[in-house]
mmCIF file as gemmi writes it, N, C-alpha and C atoms, coordinates in Angstrom:
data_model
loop_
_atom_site.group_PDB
_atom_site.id
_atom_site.type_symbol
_atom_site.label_atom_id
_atom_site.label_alt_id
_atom_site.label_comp_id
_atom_site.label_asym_id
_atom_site.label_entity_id
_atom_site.label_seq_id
_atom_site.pdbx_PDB_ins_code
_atom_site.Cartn_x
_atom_site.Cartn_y
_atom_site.Cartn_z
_atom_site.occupancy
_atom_site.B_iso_or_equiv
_atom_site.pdbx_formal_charge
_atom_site.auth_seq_id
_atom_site.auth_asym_id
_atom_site.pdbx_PDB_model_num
ATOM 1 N N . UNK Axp A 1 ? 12.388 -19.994 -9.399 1 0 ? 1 A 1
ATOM 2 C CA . UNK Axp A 1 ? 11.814 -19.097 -8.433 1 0 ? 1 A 1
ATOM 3 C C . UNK Axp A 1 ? 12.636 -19.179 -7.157 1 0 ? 1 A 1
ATOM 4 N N . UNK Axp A 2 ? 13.171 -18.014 -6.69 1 0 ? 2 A 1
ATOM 5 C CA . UNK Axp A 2 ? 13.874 -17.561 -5.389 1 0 ? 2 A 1
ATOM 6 C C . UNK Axp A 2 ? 12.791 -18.213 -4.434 1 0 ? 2 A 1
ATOM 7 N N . UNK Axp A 3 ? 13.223 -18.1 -3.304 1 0 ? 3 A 1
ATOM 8 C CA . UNK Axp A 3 ? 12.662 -17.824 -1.541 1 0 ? 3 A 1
ATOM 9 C C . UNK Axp A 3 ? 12.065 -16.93 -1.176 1 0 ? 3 A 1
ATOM 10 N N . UNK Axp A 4 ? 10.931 -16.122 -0.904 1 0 ? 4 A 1
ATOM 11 C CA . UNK Axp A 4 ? 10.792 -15.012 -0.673 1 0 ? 4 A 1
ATOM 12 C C . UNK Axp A 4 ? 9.662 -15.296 0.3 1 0 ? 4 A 1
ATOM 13 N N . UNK Axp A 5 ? 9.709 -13.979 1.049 1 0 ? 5 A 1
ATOM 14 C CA . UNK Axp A 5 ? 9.055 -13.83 2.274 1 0 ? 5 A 1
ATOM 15 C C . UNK Axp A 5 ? 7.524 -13.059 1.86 1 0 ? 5 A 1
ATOM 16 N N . UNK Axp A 6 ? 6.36 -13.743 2.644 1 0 ? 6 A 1
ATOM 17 C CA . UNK Axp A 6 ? 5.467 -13.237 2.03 1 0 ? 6 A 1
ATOM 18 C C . UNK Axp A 6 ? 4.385 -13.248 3.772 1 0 ? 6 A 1
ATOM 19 N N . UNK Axp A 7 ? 4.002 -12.117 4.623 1 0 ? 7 A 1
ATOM 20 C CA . UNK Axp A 7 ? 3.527 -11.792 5.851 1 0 ? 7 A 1
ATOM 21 C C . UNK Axp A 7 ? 2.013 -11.87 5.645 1 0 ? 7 A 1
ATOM 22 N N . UNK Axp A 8 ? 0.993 -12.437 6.447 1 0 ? 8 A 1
ATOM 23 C CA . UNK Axp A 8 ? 0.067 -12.275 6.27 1 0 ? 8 A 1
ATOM 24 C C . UNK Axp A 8 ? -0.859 -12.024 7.931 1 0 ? 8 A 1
ATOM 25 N N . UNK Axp A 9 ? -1.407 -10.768 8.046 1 0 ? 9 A 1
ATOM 26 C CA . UNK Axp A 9 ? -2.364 -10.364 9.086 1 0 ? 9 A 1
ATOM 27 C C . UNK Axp A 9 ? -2.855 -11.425 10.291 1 0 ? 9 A 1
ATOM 28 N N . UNK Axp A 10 ? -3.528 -12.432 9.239 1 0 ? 10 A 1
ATOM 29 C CA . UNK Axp A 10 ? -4.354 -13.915 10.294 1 0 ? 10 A 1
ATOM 30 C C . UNK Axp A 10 ? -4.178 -14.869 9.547 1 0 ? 10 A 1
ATOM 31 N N . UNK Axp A 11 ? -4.696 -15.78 10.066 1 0 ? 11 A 1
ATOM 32 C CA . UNK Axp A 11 ? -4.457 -17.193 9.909 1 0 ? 11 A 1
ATOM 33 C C . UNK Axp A 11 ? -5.555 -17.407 8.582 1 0 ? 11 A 1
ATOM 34 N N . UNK Axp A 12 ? -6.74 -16.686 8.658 1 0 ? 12 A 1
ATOM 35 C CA . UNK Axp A 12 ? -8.126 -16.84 8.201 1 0 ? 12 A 1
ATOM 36 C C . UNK Axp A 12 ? -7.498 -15.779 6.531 1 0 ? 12 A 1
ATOM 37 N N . UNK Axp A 13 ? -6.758 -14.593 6.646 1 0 ? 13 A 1
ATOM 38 C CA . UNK Axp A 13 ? -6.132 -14.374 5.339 1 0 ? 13 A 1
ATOM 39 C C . UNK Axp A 13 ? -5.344 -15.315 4.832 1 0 ? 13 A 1
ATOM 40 N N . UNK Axp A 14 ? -4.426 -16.041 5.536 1 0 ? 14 A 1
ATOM 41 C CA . UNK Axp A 14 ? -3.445 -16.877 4.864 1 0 ? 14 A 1
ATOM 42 C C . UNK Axp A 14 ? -4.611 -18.081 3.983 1 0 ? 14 A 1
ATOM 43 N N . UNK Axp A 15 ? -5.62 -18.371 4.963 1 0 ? 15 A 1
ATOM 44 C CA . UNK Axp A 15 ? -5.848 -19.392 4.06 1 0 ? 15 A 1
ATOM 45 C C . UNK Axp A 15 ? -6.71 -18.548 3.074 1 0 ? 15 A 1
ATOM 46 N N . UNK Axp A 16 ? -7.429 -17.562 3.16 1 0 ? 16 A 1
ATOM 47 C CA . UNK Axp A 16 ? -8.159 -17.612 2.044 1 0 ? 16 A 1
ATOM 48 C C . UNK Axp A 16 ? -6.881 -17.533 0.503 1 0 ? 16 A 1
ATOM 49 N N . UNK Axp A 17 ? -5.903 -16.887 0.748 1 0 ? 17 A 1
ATOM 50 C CA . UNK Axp A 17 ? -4.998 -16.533 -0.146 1 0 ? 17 A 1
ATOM 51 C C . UNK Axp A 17 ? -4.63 -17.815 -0.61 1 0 ? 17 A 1
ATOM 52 N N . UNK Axp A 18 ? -3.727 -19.117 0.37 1 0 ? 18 A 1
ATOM 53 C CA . UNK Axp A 18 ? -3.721 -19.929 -0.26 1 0 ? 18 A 1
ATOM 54 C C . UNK Axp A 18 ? -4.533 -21.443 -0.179 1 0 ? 18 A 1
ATOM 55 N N . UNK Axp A 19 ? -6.06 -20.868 -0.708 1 0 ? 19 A 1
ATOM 56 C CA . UNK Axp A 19 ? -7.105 -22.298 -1.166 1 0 ? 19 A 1
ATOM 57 C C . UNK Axp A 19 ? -6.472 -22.984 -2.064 1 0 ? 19 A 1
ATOM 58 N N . UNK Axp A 20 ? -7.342 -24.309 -1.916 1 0 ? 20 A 1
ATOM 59 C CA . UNK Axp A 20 ? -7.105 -25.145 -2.91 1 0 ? 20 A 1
ATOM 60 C C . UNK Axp A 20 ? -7.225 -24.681 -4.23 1 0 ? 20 A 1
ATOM 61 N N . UNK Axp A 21 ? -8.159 -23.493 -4.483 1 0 ? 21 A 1
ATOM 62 C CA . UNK Axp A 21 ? -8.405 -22.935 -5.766 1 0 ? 21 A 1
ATOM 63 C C . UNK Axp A 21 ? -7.365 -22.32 -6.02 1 0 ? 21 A 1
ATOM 64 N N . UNK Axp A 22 ? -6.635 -21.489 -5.403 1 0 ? 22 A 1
ATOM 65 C CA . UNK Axp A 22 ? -5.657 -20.172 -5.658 1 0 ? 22 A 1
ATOM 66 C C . UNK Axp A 22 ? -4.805 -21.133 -6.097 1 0 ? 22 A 1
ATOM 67 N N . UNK Axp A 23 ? -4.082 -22.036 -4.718 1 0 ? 23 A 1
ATOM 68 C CA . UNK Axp A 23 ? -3.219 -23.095 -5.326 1 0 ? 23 A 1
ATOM 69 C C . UNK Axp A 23 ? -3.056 -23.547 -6.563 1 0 ? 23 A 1
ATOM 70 N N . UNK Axp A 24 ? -4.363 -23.948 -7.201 1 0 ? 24 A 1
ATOM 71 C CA . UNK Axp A 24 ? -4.48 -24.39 -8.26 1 0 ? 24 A 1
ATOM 72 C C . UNK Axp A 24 ? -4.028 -23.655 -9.601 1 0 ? 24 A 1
ATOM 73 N N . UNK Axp A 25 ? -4.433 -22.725 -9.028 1 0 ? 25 A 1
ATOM 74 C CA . UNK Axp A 25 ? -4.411 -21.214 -10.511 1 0 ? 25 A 1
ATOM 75 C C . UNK Axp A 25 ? -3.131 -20.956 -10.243 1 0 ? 25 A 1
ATOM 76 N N . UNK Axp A 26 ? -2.063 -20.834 -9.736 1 0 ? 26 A 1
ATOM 77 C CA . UNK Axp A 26 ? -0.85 -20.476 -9.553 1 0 ? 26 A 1
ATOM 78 C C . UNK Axp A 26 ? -0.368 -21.56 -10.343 1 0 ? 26 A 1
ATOM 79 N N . UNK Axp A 27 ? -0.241 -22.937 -10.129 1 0 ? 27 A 1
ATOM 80 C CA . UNK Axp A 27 ? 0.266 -23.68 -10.66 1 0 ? 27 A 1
ATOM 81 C C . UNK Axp A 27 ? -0.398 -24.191 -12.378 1 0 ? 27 A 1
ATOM 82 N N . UNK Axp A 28 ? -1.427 -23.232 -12.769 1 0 ? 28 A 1
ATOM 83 C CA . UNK Axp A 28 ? -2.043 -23.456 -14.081 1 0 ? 28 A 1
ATOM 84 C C . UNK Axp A 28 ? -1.056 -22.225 -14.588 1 0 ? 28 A 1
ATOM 85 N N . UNK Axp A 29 ? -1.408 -21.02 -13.85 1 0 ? 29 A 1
ATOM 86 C CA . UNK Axp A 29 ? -0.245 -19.971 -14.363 1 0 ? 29 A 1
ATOM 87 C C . UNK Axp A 29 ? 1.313 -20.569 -14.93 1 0 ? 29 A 1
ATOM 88 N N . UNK Axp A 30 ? 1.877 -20.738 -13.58 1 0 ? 30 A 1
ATOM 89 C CA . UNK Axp A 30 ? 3.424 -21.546 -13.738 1 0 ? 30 A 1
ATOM 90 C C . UNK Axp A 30 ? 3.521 -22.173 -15.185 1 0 ? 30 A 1
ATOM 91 N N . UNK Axp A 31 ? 2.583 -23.4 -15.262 1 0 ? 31 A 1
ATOM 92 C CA . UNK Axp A 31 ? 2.395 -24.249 -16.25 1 0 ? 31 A 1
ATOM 93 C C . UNK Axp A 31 ? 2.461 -23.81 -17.636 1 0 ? 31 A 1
ATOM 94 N N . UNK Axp A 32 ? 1.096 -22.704 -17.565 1 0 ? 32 A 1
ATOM 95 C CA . UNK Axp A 32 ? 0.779 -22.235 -19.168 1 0 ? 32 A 1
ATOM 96 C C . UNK Axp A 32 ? 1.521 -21.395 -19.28 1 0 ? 32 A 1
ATOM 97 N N . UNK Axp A 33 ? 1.683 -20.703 -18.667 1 0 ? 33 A 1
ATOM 98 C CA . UNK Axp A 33 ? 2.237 -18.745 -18.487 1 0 ? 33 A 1
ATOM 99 C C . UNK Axp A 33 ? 1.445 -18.23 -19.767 1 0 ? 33 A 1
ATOM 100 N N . UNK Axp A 34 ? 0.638 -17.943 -19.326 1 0 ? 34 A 1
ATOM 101 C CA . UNK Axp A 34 ? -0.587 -17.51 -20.154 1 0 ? 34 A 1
ATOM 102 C C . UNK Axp A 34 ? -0.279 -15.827 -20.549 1 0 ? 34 A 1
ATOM 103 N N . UNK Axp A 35 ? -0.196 -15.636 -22.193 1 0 ? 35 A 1
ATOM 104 C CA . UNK Axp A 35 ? 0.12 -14.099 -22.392 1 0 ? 35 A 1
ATOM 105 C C . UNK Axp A 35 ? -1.442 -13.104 -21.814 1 0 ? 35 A 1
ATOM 106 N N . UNK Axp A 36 ? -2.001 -13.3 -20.944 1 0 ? 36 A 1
ATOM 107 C CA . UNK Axp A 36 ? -2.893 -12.873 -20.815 1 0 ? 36 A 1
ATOM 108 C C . UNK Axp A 36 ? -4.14 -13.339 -19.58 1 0 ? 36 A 1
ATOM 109 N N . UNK Axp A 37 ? -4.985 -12.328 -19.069 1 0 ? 37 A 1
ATOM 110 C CA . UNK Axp A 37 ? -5.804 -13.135 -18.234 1 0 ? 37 A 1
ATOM 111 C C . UNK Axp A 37 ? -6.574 -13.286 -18.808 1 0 ? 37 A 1
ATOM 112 N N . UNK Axp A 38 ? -7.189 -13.283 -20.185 1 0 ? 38 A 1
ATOM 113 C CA . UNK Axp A 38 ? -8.052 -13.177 -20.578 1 0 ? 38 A 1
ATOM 114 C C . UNK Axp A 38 ? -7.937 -14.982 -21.617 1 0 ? 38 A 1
ATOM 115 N N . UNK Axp A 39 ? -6.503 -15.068 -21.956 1 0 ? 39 A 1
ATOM 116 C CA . UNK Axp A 39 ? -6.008 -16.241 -22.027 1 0 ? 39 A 1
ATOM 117 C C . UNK Axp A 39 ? -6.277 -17.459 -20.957 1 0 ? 39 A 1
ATOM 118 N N . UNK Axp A 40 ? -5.992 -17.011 -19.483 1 0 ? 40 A 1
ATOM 119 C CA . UNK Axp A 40 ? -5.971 -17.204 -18.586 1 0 ? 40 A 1
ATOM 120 C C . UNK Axp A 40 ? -7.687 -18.189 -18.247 1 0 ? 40 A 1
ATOM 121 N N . UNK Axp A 41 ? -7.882 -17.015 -18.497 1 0 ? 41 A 1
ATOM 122 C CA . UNK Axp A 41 ? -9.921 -17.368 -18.378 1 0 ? 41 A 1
ATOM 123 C C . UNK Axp A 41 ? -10.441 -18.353 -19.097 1 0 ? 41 A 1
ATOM 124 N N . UNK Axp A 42 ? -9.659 -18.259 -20.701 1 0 ? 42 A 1
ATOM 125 C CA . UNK Axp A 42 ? -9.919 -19.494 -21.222 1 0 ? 42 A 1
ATOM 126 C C . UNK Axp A 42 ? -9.305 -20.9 -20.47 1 0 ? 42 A 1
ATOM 127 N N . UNK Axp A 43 ? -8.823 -21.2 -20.478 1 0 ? 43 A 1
ATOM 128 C CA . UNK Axp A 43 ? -7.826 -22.324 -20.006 1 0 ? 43 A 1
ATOM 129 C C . UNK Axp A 43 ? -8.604 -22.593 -18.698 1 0 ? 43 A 1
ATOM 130 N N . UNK Axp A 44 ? -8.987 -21.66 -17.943 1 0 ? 44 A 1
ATOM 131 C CA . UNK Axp A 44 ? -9.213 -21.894 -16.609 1 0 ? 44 A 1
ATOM 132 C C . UNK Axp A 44 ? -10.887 -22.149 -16.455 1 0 ? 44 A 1
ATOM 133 N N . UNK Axp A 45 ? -11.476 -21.66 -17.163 1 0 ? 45 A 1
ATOM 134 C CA . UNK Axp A 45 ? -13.479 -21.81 -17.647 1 0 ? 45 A 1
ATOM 135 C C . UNK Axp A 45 ? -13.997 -20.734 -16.7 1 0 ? 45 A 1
ATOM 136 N N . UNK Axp A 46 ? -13.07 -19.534 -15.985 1 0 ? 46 A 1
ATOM 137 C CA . UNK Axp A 46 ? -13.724 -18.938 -14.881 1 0 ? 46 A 1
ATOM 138 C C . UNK Axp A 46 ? -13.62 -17.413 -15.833 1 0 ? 46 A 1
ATOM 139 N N . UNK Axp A 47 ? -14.476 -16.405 -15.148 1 0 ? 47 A 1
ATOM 140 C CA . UNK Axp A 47 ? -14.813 -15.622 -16.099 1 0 ? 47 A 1
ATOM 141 C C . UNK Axp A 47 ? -13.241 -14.214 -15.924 1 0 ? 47 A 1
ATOM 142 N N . UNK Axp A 48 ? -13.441 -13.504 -16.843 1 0 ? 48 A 1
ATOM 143 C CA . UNK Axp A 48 ? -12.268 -12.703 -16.686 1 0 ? 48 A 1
ATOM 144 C C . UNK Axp A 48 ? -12.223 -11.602 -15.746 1 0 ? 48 A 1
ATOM 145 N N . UNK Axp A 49 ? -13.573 -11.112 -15.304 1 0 ? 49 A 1
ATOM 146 C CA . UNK Axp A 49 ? -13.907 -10.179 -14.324 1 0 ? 49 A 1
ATOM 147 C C . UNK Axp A 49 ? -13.395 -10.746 -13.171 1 0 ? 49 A 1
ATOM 148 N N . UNK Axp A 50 ? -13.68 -11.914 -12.469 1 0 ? 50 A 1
ATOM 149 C CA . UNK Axp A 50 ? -13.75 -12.503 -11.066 1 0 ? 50 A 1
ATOM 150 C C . UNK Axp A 50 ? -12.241 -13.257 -10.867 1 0 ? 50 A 1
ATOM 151 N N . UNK Axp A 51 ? -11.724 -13.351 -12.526 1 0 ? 51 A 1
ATOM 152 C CA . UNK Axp A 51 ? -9.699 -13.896 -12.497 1 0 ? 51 A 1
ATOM 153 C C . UNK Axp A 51 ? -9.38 -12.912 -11.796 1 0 ? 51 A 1
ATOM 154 N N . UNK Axp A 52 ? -9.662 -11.542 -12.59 1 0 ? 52 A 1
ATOM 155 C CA . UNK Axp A 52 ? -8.648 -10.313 -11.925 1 0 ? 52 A 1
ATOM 156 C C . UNK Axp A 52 ? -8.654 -9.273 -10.859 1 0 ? 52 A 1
ATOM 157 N N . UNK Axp A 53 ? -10.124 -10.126 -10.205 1 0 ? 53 A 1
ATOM 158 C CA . UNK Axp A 53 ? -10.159 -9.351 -9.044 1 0 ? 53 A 1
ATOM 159 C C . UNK Axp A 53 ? -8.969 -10.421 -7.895 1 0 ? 53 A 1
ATOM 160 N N . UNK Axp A 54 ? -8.895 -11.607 -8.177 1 0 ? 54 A 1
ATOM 161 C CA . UNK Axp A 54 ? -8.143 -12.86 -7.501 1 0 ? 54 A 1
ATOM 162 C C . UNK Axp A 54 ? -6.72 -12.407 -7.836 1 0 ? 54 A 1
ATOM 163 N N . UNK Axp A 55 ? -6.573 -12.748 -9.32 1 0 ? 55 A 1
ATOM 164 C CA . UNK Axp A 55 ? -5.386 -11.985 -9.53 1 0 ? 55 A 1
ATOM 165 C C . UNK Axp A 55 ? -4.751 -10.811 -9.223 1 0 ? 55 A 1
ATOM 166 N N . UNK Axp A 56 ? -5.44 -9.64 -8.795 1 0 ? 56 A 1
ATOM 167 C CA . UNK Axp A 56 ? -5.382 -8.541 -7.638 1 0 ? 56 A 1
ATOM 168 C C . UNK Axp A 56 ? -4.648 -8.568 -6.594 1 0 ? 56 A 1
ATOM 169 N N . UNK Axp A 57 ? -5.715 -9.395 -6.017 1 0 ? 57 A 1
ATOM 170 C CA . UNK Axp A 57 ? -5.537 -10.158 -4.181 1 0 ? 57 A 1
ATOM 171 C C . UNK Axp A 57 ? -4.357 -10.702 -4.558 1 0 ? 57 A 1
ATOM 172 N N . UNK Axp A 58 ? -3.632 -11.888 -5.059 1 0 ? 58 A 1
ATOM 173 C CA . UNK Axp A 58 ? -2.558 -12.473 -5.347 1 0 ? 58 A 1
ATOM 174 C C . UNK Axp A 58 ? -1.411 -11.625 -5.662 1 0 ? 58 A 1
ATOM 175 N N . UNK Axp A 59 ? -1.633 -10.554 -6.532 1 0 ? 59 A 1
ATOM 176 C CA . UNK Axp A 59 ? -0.483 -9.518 -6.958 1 0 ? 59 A 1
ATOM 177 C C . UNK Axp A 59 ? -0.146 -8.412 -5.42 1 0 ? 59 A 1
ATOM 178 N N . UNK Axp A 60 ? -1.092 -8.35 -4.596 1 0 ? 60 A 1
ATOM 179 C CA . UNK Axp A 60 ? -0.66 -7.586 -3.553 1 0 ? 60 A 1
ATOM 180 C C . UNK Axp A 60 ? -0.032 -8.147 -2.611 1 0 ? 60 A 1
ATOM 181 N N . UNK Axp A 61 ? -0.165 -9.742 -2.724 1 0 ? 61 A 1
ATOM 182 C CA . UNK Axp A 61 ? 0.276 -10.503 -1.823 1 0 ? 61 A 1
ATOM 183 C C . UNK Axp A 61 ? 1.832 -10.633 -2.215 1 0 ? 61 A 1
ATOM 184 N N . UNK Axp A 62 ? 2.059 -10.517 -3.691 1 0 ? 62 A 1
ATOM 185 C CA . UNK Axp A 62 ? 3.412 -10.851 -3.915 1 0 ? 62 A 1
ATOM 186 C C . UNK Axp A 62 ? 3.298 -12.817 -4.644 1 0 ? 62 A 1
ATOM 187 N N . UNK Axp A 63 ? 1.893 -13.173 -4.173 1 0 ? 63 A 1
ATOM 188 C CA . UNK Axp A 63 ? 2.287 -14.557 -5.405 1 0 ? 63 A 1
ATOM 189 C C . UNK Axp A 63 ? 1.94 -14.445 -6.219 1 0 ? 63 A 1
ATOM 190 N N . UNK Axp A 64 ? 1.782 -13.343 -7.506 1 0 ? 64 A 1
ATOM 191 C CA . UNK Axp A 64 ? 1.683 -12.94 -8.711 1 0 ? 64 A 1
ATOM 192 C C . UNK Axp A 64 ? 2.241 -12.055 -8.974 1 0 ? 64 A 1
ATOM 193 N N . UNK Axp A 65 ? 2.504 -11.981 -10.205 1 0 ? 65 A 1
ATOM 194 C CA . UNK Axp A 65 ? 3.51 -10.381 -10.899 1 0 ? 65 A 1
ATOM 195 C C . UNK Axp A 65 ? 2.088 -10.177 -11.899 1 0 ? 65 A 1
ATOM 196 N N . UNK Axp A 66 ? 1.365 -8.813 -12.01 1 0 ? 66 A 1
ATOM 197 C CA . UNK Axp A 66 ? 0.533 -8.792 -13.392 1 0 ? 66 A 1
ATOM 198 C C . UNK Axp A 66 ? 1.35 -7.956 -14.387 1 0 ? 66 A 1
ATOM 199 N N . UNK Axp A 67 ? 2.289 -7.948 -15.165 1 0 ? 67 A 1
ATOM 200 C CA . UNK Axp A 67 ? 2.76 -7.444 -15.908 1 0 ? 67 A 1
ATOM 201 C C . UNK Axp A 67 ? 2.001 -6.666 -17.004 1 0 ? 67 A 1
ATOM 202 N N . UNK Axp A 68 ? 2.545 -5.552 -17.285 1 0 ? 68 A 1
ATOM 203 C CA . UNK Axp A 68 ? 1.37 -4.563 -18.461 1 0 ? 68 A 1
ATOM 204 C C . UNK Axp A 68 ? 2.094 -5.44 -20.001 1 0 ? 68 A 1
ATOM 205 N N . UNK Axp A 69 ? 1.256 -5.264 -20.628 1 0 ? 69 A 1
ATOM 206 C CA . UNK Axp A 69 ? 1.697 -5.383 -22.42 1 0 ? 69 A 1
ATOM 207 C C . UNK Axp A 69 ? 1.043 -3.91 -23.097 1 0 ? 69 A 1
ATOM 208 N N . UNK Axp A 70 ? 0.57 -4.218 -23.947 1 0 ? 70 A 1
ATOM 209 C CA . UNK Axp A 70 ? 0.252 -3.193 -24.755 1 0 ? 70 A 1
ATOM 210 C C . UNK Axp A 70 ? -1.262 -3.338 -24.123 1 0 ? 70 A 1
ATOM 211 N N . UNK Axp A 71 ? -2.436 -4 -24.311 1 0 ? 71 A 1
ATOM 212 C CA . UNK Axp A 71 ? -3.305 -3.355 -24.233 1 0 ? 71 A 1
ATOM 213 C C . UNK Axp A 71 ? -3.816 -4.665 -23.175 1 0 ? 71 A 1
ATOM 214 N N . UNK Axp A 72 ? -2.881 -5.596 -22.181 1 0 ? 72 A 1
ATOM 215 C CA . UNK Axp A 72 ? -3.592 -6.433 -21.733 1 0 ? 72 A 1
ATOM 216 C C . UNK Axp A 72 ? -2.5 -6.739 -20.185 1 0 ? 72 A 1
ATOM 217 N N . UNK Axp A 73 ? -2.931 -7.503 -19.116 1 0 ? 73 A 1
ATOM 218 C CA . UNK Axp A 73 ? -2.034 -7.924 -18.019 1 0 ? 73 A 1
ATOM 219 C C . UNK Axp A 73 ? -1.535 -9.2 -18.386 1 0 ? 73 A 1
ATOM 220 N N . UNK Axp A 74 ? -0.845 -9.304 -18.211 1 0 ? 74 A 1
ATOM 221 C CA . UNK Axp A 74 ? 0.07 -10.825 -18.322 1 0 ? 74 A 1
ATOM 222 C C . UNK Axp A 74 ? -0.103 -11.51 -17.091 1 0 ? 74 A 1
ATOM 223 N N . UNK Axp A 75 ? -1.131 -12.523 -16.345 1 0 ? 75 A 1
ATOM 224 C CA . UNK Axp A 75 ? -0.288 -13.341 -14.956 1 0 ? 75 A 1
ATOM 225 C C . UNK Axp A 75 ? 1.496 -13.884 -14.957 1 0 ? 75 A 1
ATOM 226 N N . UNK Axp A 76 ? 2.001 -13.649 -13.929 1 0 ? 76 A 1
ATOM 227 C CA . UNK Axp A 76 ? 3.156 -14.473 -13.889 1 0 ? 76 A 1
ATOM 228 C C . UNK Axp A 76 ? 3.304 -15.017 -12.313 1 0 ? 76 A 1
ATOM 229 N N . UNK Axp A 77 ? 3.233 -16.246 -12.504 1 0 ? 77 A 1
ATOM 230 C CA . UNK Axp A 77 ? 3.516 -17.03 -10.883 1 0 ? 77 A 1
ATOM 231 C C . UNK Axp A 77 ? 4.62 -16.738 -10.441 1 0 ? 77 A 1
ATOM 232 N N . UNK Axp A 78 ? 4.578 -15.795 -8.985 1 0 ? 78 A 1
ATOM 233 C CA . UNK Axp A 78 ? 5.85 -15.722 -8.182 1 0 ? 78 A 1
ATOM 234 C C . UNK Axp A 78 ? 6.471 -16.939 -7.591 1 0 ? 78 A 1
ATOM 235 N N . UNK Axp A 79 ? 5.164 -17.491 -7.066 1 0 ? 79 A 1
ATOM 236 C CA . UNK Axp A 79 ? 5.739 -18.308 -6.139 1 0 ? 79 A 1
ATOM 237 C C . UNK Axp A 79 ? 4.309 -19.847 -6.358 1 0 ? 79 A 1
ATOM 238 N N . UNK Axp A 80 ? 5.002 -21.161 -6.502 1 0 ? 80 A 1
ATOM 239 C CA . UNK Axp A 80 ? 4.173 -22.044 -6.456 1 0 ? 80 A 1
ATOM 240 C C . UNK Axp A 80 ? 4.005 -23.055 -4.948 1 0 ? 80 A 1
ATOM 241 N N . UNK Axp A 81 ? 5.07 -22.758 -4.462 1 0 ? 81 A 1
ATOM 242 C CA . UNK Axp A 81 ? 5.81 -23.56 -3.326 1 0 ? 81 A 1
ATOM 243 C C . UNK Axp A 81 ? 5.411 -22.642 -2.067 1 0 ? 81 A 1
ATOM 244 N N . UNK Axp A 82 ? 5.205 -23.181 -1.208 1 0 ? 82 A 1
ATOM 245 C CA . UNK Axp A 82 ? 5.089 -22.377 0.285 1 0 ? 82 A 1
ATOM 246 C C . UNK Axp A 82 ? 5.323 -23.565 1.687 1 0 ? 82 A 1
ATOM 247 N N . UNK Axp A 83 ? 6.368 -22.334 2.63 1 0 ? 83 A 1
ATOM 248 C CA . UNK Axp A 83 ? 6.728 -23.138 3.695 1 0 ? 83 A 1
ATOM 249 C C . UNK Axp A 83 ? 6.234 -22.179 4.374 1 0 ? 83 A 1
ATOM 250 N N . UNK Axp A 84 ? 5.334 -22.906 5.204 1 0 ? 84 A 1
ATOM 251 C CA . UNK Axp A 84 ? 4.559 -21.677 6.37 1 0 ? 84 A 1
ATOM 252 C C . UNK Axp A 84 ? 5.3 -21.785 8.152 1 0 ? 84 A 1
ATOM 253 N N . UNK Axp A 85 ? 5.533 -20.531 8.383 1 0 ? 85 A 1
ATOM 254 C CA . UNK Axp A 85 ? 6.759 -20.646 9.772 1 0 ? 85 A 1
ATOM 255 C C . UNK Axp A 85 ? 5.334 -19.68 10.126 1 0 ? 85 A 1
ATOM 256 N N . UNK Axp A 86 ? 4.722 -19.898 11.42 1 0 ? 86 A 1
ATOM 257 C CA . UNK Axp A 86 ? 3.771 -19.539 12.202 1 0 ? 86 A 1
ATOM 258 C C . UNK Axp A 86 ? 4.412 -18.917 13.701 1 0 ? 86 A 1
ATOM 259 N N . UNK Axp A 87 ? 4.741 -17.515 13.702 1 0 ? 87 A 1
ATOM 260 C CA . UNK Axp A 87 ? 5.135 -16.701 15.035 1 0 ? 87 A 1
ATOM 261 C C . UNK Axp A 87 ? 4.431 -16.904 15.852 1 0 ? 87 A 1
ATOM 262 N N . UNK Axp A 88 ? 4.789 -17.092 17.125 1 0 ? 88 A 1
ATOM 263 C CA . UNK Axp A 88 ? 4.036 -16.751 18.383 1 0 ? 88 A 1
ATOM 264 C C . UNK Axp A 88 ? 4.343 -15.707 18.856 1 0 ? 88 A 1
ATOM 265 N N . UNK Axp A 89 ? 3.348 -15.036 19.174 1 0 ? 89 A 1
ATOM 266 C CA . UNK Axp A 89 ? 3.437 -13.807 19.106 1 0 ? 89 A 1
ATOM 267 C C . UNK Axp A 89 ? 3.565 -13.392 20.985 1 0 ? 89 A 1
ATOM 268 N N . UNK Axp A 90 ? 3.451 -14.28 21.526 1 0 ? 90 A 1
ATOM 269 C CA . UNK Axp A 90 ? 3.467 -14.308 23.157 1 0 ? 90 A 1
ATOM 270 C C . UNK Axp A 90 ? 4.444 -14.589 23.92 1 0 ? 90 A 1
């Protein structure tokens, strides 16, 4: 995985994006690379509705790719690693 730049609004988005939970699921992604979220759901015990609304949020952010298959999304971890550089904006 490259370097890539990833901007976030507030402080209060950054963290919800990266919780200890999200954290977690990124690096279960990385790990399994699960053909599926539904794969995904298994492995993870959380249901498949409430993965892919997260997985959503994560894919707009840029730390997920959801890739199409034939009749399902694939997770793929962009990014597991994060260095946070905080602008002052004053």
């Amino acid at each position: 995985m490259h370097l890539r730049t990833i901007w976030f609004a507030s402080m209060q988005s950054l963290a919800e994006m990266l919780s200890d939970e999200n954290r977690a699921l990124l690096r279960v992604i990385a790990d399994t690379k699960p053909d599926s979220i539904s794969a995904l759901a298994k492995t993870t015990g959380q249901k498949s509705g409430e993965l892919r609304r997260t997985l959503k949020k994560m894919s707009n952010c840029g730390v997920v790719e959801l890739q199409r298959g034939r009749n399902h999304l694939r997770p793929v971890a962009k990014a597991v690693e994060f260095r946070i550089v905080i602008l002052d904006s004053g």
